[in-house]
C-alpha positions in Angstrom: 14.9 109.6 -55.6 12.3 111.2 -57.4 10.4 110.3 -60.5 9.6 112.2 -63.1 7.0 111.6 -66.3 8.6 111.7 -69.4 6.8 110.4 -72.7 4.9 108.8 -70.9 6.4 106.8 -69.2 8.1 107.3 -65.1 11.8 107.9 -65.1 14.1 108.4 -62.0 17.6 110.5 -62.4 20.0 108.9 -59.9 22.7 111.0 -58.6 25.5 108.7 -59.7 24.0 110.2 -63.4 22.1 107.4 -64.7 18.5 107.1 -65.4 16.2 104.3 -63.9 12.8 103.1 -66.0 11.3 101.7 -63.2 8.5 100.0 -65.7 11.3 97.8 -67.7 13.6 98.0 -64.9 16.5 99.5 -67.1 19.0 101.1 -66.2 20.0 103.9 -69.0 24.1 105.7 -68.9 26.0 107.8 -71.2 29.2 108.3 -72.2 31.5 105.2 -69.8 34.8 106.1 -71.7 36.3 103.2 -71.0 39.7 103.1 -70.9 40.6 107.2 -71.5 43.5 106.6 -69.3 45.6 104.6 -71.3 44.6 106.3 -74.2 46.2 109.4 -72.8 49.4 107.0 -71.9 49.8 106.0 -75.9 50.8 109.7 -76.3 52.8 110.3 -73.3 50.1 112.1 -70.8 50.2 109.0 -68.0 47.2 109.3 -65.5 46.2 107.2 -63.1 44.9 103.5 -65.2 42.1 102.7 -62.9 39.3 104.2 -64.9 37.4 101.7 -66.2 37.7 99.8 -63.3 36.2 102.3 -61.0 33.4 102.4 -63.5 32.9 99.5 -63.8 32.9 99.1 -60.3 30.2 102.0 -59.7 27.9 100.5 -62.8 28.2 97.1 -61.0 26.6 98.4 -57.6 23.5 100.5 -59.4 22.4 97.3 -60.9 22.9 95.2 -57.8 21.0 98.9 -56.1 18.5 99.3 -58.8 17.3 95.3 -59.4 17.7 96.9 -63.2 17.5 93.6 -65.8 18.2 96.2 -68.3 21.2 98.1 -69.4 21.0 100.6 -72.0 24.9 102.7 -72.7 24.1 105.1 -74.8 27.5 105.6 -76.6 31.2 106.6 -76.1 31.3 103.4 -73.8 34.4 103.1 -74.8 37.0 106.2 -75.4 38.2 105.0 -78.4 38.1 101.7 -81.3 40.7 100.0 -79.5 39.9 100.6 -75.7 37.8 97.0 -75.2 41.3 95.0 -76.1 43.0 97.5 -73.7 40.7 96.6 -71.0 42.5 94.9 -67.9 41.3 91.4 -67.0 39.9 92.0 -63.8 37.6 95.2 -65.9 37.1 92.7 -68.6 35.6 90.0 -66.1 34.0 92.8 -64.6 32.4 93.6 -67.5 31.6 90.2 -69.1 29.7 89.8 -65.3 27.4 91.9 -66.0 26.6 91.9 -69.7 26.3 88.1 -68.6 23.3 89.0 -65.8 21.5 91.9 -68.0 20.0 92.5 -71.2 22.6 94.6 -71.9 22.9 96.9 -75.2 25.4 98.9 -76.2 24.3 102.2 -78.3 27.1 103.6 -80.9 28.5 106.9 -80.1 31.3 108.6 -82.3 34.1 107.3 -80.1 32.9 103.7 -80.7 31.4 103.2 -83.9 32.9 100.1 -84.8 33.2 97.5 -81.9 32.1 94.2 -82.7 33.0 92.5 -79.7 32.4 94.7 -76.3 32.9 91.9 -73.6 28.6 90.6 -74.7 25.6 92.5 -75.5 24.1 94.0 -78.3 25.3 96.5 -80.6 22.5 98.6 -82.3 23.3 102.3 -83.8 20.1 103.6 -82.1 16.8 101.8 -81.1 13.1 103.1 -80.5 12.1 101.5 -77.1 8.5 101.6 -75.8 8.1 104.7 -77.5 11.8 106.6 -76.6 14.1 107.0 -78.7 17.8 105.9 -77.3 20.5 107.7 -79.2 23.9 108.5 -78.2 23.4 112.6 -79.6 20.5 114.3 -79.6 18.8 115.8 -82.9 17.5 118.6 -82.9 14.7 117.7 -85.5 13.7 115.0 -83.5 10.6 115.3 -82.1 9.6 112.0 -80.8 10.8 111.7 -77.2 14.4 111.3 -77.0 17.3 110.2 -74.4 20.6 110.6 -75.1 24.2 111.8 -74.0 27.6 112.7 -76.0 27.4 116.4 -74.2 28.3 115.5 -71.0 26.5 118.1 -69.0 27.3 119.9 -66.3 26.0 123.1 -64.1 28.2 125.4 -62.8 26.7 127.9 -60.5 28.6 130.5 -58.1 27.8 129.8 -54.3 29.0 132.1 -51.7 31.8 132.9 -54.1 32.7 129.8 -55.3 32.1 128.2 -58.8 30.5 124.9 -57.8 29.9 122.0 -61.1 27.8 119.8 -60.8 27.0 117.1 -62.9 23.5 117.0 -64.6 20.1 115.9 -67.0 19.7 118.8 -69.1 15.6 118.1 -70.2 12.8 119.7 -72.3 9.6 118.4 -72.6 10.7 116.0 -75.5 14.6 115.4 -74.8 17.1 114.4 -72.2 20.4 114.6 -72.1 22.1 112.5 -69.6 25.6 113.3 -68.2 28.9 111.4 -68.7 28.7 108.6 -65.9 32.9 107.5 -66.9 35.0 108.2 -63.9 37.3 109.9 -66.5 35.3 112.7 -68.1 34.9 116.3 -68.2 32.1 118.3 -69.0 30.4 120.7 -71.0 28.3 123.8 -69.6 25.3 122.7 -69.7 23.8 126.0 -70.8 26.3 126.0 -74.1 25.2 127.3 -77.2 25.5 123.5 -78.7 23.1 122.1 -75.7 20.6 124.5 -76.4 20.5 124.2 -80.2 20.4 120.5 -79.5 17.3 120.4 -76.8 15.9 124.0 -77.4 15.2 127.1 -75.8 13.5 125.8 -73.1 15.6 123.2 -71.5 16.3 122.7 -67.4 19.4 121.4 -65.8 18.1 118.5 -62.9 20.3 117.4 -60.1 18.8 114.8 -58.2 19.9 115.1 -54.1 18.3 112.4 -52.1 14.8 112.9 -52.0 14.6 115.8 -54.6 14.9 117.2 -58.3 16.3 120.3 -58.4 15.4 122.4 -62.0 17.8 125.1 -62.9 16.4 127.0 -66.4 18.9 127.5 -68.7 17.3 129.2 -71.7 14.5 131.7 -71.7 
């Protein structure tokens, strides 16, 4: 993967859509949605109820990848106010596994503003870290450097024909938006009119491939 300088400090977008700090060895996702699918269920729309465990699962094998002794979600973790008592045992053990072998902190989103008890960690509305500024949705006003996620971003470009999405950062020089790492989510162009009037008008899609960092302009 390939790093990238961001206020200052060296960041690394992963393909499975999280970011590693490589300095504080944290990992940083966005937007888990935990238990979506039996959300759907209460109101009759029955999808498949292994969500959370298959992202759970995935989160599981980036920190074992990564070495990260960090977590950072930053909001919508869980889909809604009741989806931690609705998680399975074997996501809740899952879960309580890894908040157990990280400092793990859990960043309010509007999905999941009032959790007390999320399976361990810490709960915080937003927090200033080294300088970044962790935050489930970006400000426009903001101008200190800023990570965050709530859009879930993705890039849809036509090849050979075909639409293609792709999951993606959307970055200026002072934000980043990271996209929706839940196995459950959709996704929001990442050239929309809210995007830009979140980041500004001079923001880039990145999608990370193996051993590069593809930068798509999205605004002139």
């Amino acid at each position: 993967m390939v790093p990238f300088s961001f206020g200052g400090h060296d960041l690394t977008p992963l393909t499975q859509g999280a970011l590693f700090w490589t300095a504080r060895r944290a990992l940083l996702v966005a937007d888990l949605h935990l238990e979506k699918a039996s959300w759907f269920a209460r109101f009759g729309q029955m999808l498949p109820p292994y969500d959370s465990l298959a992202t759970l699962a995935d989160l599981t094998a980036l920190v074992v990848a990564t070495g990260a002794s960090e977590v950072w979600c930053l909001g919508d973790s869980f889909h809604d106010v009741a989806g931690c008592e609705r998680l399975p045992e074997a996501a809740q053990a899952m879960l309580r596994d890894l908040t157990a072998g990280t400092r793990w902190t859990w960043i309010a989103g509007n999905h999941d503003s009032h959790y007390v008890d999320r399976c361990g960690g810490e709960v915080v509305d937003e927090a200033m870290v080294d300088g970044l500024m962790l935050r489930h949705e970006a400000r426009a006003a903001e101008h200190r450097p800023e990570l965050s996620g709530h859009f879930h971003p993705k890039l849809r470009l036509r090849v050979r024909g075909k639409l293609v999405s792709r999951r993606c950062f959307v970055a200026t020089g002072s934000k980043i938006i990271l996209p929706a790492f839940g196995s459950l989510t959709g996704g929001l162009d990442a050239g929309h009119p809210e995007i830009v009037r979140a980041v500004g008008r001079s923001a880039q899609a990145l999608i990370p491939v193996q051993d590069r960092l593809l930068r798509f302009p999205l605004a002139a």
